[in-house]
NUDOZA-248386 format. One record per residue (C-alpha): residue number from 1; chain; x, y, z. Coordinates in Angstrom, 2 decimals. Each point is the difference from the previous one (the first is absolute). Layout:
<rs>
+------+-------+---------+---------+---------+
! resi ! chain !       X !       Y !       Z !
+------+-------+---------+---------+---------+
!  NUM !     A !       X !       Y !       Z !
...
+------+-------+---------+---------+---------+
</rs>
This chain:
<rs>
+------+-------+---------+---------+---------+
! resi ! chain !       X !       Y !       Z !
+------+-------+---------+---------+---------+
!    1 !     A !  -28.10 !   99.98 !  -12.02 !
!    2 !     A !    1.92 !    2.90 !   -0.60 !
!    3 !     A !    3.21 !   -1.13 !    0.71 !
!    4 !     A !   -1.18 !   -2.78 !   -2.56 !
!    5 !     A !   -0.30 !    2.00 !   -2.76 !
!    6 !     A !    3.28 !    1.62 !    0.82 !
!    7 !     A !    1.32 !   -3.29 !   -0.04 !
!    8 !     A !   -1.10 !   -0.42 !   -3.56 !
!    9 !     A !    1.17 !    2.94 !   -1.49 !
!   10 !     A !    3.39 !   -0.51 !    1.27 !
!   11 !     A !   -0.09 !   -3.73 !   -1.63 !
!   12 !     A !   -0.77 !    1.53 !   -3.39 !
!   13 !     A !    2.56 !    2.79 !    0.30 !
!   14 !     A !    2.03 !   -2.92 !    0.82 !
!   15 !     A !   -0.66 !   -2.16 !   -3.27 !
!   16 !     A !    0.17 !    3.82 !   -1.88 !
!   17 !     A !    2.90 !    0.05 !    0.98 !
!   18 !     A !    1.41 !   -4.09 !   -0.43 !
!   19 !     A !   -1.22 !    0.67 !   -3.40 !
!   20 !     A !    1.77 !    3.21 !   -1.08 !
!   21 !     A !    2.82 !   -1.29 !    1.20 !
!   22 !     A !   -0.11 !   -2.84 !   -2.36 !
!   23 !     A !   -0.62 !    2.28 !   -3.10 !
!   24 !     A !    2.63 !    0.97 !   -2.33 !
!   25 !     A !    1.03 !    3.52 !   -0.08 !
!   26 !     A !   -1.83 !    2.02 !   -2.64 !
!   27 !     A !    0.01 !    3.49 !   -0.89 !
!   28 !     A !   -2.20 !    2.64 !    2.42 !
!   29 !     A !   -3.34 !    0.24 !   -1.49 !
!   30 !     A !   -2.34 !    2.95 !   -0.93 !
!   31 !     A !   -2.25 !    0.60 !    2.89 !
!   32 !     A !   -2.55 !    2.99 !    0.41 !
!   33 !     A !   -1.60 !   -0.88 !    3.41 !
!   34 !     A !    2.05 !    0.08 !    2.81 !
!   35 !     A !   -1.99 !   -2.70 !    1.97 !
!   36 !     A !    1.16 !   -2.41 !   -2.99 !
!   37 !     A !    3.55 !   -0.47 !    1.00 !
!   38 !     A !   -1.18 !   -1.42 !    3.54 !
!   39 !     A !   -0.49 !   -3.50 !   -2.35 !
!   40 !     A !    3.77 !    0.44 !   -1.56 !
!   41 !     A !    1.20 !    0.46 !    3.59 !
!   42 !     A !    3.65 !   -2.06 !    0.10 !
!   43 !     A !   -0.33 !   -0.54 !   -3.63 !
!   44 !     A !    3.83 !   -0.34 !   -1.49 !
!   45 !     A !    0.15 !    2.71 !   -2.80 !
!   46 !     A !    3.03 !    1.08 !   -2.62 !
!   47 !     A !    0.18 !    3.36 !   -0.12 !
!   48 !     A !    2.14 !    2.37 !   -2.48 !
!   49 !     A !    0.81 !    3.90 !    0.39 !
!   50 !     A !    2.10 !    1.99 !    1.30 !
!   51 !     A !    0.44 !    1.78 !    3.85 !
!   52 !     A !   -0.74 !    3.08 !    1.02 !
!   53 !     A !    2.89 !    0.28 !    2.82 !
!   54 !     A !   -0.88 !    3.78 !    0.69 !
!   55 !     A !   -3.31 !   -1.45 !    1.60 !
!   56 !     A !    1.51 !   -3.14 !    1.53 !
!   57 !     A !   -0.95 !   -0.11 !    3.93 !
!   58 !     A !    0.72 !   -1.57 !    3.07 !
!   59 !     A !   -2.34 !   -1.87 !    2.48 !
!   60 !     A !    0.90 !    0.24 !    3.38 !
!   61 !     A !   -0.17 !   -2.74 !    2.73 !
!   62 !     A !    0.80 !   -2.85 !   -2.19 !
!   63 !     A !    1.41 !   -3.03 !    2.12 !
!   64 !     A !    2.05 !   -2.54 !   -1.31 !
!   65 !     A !    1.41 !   -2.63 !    1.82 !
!   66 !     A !   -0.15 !    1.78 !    2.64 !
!   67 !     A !    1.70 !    2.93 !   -1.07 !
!   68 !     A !   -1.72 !    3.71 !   -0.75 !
!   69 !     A !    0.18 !    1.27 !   -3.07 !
!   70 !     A !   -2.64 !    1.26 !   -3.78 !
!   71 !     A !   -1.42 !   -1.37 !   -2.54 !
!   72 !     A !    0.66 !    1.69 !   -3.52 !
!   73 !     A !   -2.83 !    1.16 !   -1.56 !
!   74 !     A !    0.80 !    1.03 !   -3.92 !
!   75 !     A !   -2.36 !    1.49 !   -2.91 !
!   76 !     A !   -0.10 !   -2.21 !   -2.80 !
!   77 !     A !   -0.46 !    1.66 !   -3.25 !
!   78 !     A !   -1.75 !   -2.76 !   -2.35 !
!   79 !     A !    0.42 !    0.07 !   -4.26 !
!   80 !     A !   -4.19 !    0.72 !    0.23 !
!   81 !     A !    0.51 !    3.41 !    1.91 !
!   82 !     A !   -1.41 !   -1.50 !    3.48 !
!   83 !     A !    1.94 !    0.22 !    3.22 !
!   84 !     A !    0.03 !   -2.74 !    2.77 !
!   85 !     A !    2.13 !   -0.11 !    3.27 !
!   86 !     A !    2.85 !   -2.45 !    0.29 !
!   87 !     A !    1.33 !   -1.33 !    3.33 !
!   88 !     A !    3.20 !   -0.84 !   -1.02 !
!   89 !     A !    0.75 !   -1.57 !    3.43 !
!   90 !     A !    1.49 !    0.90 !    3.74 !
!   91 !     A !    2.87 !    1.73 !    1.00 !
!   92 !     A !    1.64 !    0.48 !    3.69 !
!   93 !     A !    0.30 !    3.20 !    1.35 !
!   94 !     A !    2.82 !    1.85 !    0.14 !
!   95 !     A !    2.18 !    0.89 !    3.50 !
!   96 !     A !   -2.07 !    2.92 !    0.45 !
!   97 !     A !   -3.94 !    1.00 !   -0.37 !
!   98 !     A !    1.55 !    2.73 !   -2.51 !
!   99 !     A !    2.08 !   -2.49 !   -1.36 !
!  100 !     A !   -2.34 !   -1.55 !   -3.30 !
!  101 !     A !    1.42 !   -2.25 !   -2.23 !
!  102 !     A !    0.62 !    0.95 !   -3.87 !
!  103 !     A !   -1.80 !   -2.47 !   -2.14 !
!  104 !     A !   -0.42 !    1.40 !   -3.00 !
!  105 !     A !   -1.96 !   -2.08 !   -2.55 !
!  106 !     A !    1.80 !   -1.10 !   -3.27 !
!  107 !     A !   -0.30 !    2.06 !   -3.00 !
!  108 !     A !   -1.53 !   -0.16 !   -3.40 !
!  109 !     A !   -2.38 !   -2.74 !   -0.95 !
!  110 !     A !   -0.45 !   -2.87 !    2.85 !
!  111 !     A !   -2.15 !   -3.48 !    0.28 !
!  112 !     A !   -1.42 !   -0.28 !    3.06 !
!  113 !     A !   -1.70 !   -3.50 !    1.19 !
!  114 !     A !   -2.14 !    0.59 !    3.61 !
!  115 !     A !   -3.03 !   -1.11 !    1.23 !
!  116 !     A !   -2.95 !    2.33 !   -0.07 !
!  117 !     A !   -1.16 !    0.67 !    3.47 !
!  118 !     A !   -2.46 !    2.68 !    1.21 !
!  119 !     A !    1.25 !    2.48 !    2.92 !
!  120 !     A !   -0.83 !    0.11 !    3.67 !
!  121 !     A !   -3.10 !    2.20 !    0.68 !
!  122 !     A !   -1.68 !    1.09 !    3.39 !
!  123 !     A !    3.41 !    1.23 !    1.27 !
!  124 !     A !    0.87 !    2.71 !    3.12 !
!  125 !     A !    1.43 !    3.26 !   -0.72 !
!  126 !     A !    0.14 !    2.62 !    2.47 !
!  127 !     A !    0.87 !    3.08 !   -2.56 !
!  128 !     A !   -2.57 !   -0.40 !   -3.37 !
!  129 !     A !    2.13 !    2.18 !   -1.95 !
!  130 !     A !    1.37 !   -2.01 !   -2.76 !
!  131 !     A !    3.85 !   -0.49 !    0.04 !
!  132 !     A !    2.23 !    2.54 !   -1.58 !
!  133 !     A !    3.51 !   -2.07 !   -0.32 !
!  134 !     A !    1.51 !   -3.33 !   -0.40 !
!  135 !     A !   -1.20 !   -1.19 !    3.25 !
!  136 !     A !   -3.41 !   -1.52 !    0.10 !
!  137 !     A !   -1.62 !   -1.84 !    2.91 !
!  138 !     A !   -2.75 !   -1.65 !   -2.02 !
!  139 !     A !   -0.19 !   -1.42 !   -3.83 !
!  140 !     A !   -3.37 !    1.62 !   -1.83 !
!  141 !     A !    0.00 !    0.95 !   -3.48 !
!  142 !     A !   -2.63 !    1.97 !   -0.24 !
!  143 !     A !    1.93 !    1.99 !    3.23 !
!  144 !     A !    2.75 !   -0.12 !   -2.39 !
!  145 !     A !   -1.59 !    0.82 !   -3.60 !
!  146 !     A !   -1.12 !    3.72 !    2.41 !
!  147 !     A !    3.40 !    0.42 !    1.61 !
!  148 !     A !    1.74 !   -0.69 !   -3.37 !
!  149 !     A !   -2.51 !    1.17 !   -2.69 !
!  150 !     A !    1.37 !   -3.91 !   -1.99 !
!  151 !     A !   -3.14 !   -1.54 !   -0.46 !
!  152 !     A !    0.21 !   -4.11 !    1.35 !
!  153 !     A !   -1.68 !   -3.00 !   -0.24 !
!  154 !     A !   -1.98 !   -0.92 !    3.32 !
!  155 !     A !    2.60 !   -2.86 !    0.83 !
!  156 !     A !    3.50 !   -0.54 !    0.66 !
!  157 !     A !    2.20 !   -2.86 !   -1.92 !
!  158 !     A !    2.35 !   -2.17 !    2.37 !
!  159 !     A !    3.26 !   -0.31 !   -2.15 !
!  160 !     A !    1.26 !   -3.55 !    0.38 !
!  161 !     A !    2.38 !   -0.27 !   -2.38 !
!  162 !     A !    3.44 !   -0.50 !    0.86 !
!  163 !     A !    2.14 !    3.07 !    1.03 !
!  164 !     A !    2.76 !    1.69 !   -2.37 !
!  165 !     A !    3.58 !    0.47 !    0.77 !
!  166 !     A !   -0.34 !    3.15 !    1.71 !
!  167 !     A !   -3.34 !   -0.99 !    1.09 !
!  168 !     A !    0.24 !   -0.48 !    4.38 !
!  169 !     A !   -3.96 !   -0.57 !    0.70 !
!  170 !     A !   -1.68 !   -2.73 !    1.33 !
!  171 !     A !   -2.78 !   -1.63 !   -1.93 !
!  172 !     A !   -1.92 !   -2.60 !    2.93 !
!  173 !     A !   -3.64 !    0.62 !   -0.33 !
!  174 !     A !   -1.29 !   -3.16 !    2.18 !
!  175 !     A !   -3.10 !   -0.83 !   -0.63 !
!  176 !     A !   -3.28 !    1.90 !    1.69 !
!  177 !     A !   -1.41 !   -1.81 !    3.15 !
!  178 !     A !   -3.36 !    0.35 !   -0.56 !
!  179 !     A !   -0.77 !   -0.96 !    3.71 !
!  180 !     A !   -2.39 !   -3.32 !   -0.82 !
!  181 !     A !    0.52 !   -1.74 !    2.84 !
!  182 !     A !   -0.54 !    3.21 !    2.30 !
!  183 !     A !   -3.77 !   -0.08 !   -1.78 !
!  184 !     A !   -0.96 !   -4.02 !    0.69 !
!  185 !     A !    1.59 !    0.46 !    3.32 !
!  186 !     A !   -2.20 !    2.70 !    1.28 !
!  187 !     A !   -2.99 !   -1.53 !   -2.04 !
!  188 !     A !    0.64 !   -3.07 !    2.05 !
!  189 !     A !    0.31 !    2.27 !    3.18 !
!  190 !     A !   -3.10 !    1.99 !   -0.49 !
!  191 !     A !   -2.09 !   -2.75 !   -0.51 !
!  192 !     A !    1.36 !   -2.02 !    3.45 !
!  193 !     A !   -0.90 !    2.71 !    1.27 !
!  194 !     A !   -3.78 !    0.38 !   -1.45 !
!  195 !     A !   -0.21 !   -3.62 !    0.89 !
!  196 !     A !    0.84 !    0.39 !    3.80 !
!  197 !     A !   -2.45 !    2.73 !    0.74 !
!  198 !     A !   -2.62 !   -1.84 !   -1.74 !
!  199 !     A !    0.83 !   -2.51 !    1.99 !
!  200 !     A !    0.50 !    1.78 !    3.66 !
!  201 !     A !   -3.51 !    1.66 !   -1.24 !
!  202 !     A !   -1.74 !   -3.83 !    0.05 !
!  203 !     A !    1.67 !   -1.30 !    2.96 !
!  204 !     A !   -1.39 !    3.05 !    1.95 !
!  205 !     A !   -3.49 !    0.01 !   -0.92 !
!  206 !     A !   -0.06 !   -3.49 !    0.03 !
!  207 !     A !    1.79 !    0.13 !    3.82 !
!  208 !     A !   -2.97 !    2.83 !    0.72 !
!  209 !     A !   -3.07 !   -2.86 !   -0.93 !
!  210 !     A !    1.63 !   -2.40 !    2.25 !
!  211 !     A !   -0.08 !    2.25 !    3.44 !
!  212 !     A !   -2.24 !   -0.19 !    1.86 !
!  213 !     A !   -2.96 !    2.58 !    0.28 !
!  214 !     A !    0.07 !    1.78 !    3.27 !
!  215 !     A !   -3.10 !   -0.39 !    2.19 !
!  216 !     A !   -2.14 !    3.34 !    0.75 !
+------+-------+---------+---------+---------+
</rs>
């Protein structure tokens, strides 16, 4: 029954999703409550502002086609004083682990369309301290609002817009598997296997009534 339910609320993250997809961008609205943007999750969005490269950050461990390499993570300044991370897409690393690439964000006053998206929690660290350079192993913003002191929204936008001229990153977001089938398989599994030792349970007892009783 519990894989069930899983199974569920993977179908309606499913038709969340299907649905924001469909949507026309629109610009990123007001939110207070954090929770809230789990229902604008893939939402397409138009956003205008300006970056704040001196904050921009790299994620390690990004694969690509099979190749290492970051994604780059960029403060967006917005016209209404709020501040919302931009993954402006993947770049391959560089001949050496000391070797990071230079992609500095373009100047002055940018549109941005991207997908709102919310990032990956429950991760493994082994050091807790926050990260103190360019490098960073996970994507948090409220692990980088502390480490930077630039307050951010709670979410990160996927840029999907088309790269500039001097622009080299790679904008493929494919689309989440939300692991469906995994759920109605093991539903299907679990109950098989509720069924045959109900039914190993009646063929013994009835087996036991049909021996015969041992004479004293």
């Amino acid at each position: 029954n519990w894989q069930g339910r899983r199974m569920h609320e993977k179908e309606r993250l499913r038709a969340q999703f299907d649905a924001a997809a469909a949507t026309e961008a629109a610009p990123l609205p007001v939110i207070d409550a954090a929770p809230a943007w789990a229902a604008l999750r893939y939402r397409p969005v138009r956003l205008e502002g300006e970056f704040d490269g001196a904050r921009q950050i790299l994620v390690d461990n990004r694969i690509h086609g099979g190749r290492a390499g970051y994604h780059v993570v960029t403060p967006l300044r917005l016209a209404d004083d709020r501040a919302v991370l931009v993954n402006r897409g993947w770049v391959a690393q560089g001949a050496t682990r000391a070797d990071l690439p230079a992609v500095p964000p373009p100047a002055g006053r940018v549109v941005v369309d991207g997908r709102i998206n919310l990032p990956a929690s429950g991760y493994l660290e082994f050091d807790a301290r926050p990260p103190d350079g360019v490098l960073w192993q996970n994507l948090d913003p409220a692990r980088f609002a502390a480490a930077t002191g630039l307050a951010v929204l709670p979410i990160v936008i996927e840029a999907t817009g088309a790269p500039g001229a001097a622009d080299r990153l790679v904008r493929e977001w494919p689309a989440p598997d939300f692991g469906i089938d995994k759920h109605r398989i093991y539903r299907v599994q679990w109950y098989a296997l509720a069924g045959l030792a109900l039914g190993l349970v009646l063929f013994c007892q009835r087996r036991r009534r049909r021996l015969p009783t041992p004479s004293s």
